[in-house]
N, C-alpha and C positions, 0 to 999 in steps of 0.2 A: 135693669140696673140703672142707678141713677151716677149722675157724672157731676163730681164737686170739684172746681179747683177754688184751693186757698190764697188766700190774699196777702203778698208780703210784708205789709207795713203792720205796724201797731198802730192801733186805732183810738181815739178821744170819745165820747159822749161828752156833750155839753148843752147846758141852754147857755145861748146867749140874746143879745137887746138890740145889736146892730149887725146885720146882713153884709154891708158894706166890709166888715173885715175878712170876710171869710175868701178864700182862693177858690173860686170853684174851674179852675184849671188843671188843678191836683186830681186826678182820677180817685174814685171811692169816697165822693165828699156828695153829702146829701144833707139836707134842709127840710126841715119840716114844719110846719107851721098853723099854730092851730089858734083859738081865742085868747091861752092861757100861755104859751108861749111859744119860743122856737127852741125847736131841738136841732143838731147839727151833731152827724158823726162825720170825720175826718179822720185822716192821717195825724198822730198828733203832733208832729213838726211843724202841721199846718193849722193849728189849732188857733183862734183870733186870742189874742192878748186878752180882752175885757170879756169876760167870761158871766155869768152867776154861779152856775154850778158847773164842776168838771171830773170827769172821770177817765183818768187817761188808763190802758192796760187791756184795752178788747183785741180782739183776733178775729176773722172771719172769712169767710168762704162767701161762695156763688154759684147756683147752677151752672155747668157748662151748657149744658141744654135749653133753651131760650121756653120762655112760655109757650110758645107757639108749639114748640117740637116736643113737649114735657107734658106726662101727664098731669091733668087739671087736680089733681090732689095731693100732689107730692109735696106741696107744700106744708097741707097739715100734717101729711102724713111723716115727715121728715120733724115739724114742731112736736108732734106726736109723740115720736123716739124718744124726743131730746128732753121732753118733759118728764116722761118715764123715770127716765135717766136721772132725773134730777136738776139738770141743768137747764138756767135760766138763761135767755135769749133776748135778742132784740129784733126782728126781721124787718125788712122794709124791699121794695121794688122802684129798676126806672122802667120805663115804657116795655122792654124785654126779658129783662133778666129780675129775679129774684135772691136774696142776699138774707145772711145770719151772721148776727156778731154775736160773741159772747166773751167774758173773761176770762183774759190767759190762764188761770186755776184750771179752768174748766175745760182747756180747749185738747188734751191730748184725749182725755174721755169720752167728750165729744165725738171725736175723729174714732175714735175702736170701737165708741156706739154706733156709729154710722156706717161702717167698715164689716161690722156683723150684720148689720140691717141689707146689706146687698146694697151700698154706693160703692162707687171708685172714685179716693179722692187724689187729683193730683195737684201740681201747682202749677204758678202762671205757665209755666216754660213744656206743661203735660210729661210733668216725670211725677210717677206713681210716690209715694209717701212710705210705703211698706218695703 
Protein backbone atom coordinates (compact mmCIF):
# COMPACT_ATOMS: atom_id res chain seq x y z
CA UNK A 1 0.00 0.00 0.00
CA UNK A 2 1.15 3.24 -0.97
CA UNK A 3 0.87 6.31 1.74
CA UNK A 4 -0.47 9.91 0.11
CA UNK A 5 -0.85 12.82 2.33
CA UNK A 6 -2.67 15.85 0.76
CA UNK A 7 -1.57 19.26 0.77
CA UNK A 8 -3.69 21.95 2.26
CA UNK A 9 -3.34 24.99 0.35
CA UNK A 10 -4.70 25.69 -3.07
CA UNK A 11 -2.03 25.87 -5.40
CA UNK A 12 -1.10 28.55 -8.67
CA UNK A 13 0.68 27.19 -12.02
CA UNK A 14 2.38 29.95 -13.55
CA UNK A 15 5.20 31.06 -15.79
CA UNK A 16 6.88 33.84 -14.71
CA UNK A 17 10.21 36.27 -15.91
CA UNK A 18 11.65 37.24 -12.47
CA UNK A 19 12.67 34.65 -9.78
CA UNK A 20 13.31 37.40 -7.53
CA UNK A 21 9.56 37.66 -6.61
CA UNK A 22 8.81 34.44 -5.68
CA UNK A 23 8.83 33.37 -1.57
CA UNK A 24 10.48 30.38 -1.58
CA UNK A 25 10.01 30.26 2.21
CA UNK A 26 6.43 29.16 1.83
CA UNK A 27 6.57 25.31 1.79
CA UNK A 28 5.25 23.44 -1.51
CA UNK A 29 6.88 26.20 -3.86
CA UNK A 30 8.94 24.92 -6.76
CA UNK A 31 10.71 26.44 -9.82
CA UNK A 32 11.50 25.01 -12.64
CA UNK A 33 13.44 26.23 -15.34
CA UNK A 34 14.14 25.28 -18.61
CA UNK A 35 15.36 27.30 -22.29
CA UNK A 36 11.83 28.29 -22.84
CA UNK A 37 10.78 29.35 -19.55
CA UNK A 38 10.08 29.27 -15.93
CA UNK A 39 7.39 27.51 -14.55
CA UNK A 40 6.66 28.05 -10.60
CA UNK A 41 3.84 26.06 -8.65
CA UNK A 42 2.97 27.75 -5.26
CA UNK A 43 0.55 28.31 -2.90
CA UNK A 44 -1.39 30.93 -4.61
CA UNK A 45 -1.51 33.57 -1.85
CA UNK A 46 2.16 33.33 -2.68
CA UNK A 47 1.96 33.64 -6.10
CA UNK A 48 4.46 36.88 -7.61
CA UNK A 49 2.35 39.74 -8.93
CA UNK A 50 3.97 39.79 -12.67
CA UNK A 51 3.11 36.77 -13.89
CA UNK A 52 2.78 35.73 -17.98
CA UNK A 53 0.48 33.10 -17.56
CA UNK A 54 -1.49 31.75 -14.49
CA UNK A 55 -3.52 29.28 -13.43
CA UNK A 56 -4.60 29.33 -9.92
CA UNK A 57 -7.24 26.28 -8.58
CA UNK A 58 -4.71 23.06 -8.31
CA UNK A 59 -4.75 20.63 -5.41
CA UNK A 60 -2.21 18.10 -4.62
CA UNK A 61 -0.63 15.42 -2.68
CA UNK A 62 2.87 13.71 -1.87
CA UNK A 63 4.08 10.48 -1.06
CA UNK A 64 4.37 9.89 2.54
CA UNK A 65 6.96 7.35 1.71
CA UNK A 66 10.27 9.11 0.59
CA UNK A 67 12.01 7.74 -2.68
CA UNK A 68 14.26 5.81 -0.78
CA UNK A 69 11.70 3.79 1.11
CA UNK A 70 8.93 3.62 -1.97
CA UNK A 71 8.97 1.34 -4.54
CA UNK A 72 11.03 2.58 -7.83
CA UNK A 73 7.72 2.62 -9.98
CA UNK A 74 5.12 3.92 -8.07
CA UNK A 75 5.36 6.72 -9.62
CA UNK A 76 4.39 5.68 -12.97
CA UNK A 77 2.45 3.39 -11.73
CA UNK A 78 0.27 5.95 -9.56
CA UNK A 79 0.57 8.64 -13.15
CA UNK A 80 -0.68 5.33 -14.76
CA UNK A 81 -4.12 5.19 -12.66
CA UNK A 82 -4.57 8.67 -12.92
CA UNK A 83 -4.30 8.81 -16.61
CA UNK A 84 -6.66 5.90 -16.97
CA UNK A 85 -8.79 7.80 -15.11
CA UNK A 86 -8.71 10.57 -17.18
CA UNK A 87 -7.17 12.99 -15.14
CA UNK A 88 -4.51 15.29 -16.15
CA UNK A 89 -1.52 16.02 -13.81
CA UNK A 90 1.46 17.79 -13.16
CA UNK A 91 4.17 15.82 -11.12
CA UNK A 92 7.44 17.11 -10.06
CA UNK A 93 10.07 15.91 -7.25
CA UNK A 94 12.82 17.62 -4.46
CA UNK A 95 15.67 15.52 -3.68
CA UNK A 96 13.15 12.94 -1.41
CA UNK A 97 9.85 13.14 -2.03
CA UNK A 98 7.71 13.06 -4.93
CA UNK A 99 4.46 15.33 -5.71
CA UNK A 100 1.09 15.43 -8.04
CA UNK A 101 -0.97 18.53 -8.48
CA UNK A 102 -4.03 18.49 -10.42
CA UNK A 103 -7.24 20.67 -10.84
CA UNK A 104 -9.59 21.03 -8.01
CA UNK A 105 -12.42 19.43 -10.76
CA UNK A 106 -10.59 16.68 -10.74
CA UNK A 107 -9.23 16.10 -7.43
CA UNK A 108 -12.17 14.08 -5.46
CA UNK A 109 -11.91 11.51 -8.39
CA UNK A 110 -8.63 11.43 -8.04
CA UNK A 111 -8.51 10.48 -4.42
CA UNK A 112 -11.40 7.36 -4.96
CA UNK A 113 -9.06 6.44 -8.06
CA UNK A 114 -6.34 6.16 -5.99
CA UNK A 115 -8.24 4.75 -2.80
CA UNK A 116 -9.47 1.75 -5.09
CA UNK A 117 -5.96 1.44 -6.44
CA UNK A 118 -4.70 0.19 -2.78
CA UNK A 119 -3.13 4.04 -1.42
CA UNK A 120 -4.02 5.40 1.98
CA UNK A 121 -4.57 8.87 1.65
CA UNK A 122 -4.23 11.08 4.61
CA UNK A 123 -3.57 14.65 5.35
CA UNK A 124 -0.84 16.72 6.77
CA UNK A 125 -1.90 16.01 10.37
CA UNK A 126 -2.12 11.61 9.24
CA UNK A 127 -6.05 11.59 9.78
CA UNK A 128 -7.32 9.27 6.90
CA UNK A 129 -9.86 11.22 4.35
CA UNK A 130 -12.52 8.24 4.32
Amino acid sequence: MMNINLIPDLMSVSTITDPSEVDFSQPYTFLSVSKENMTLICPMDYTPEHTILREDGWKGFKFADTLYTCNAGALSTISSVLDEAGIPIIMTSDVNMDYIFLKEEHFTKALYTLEQNGCKITNEMGDTTA
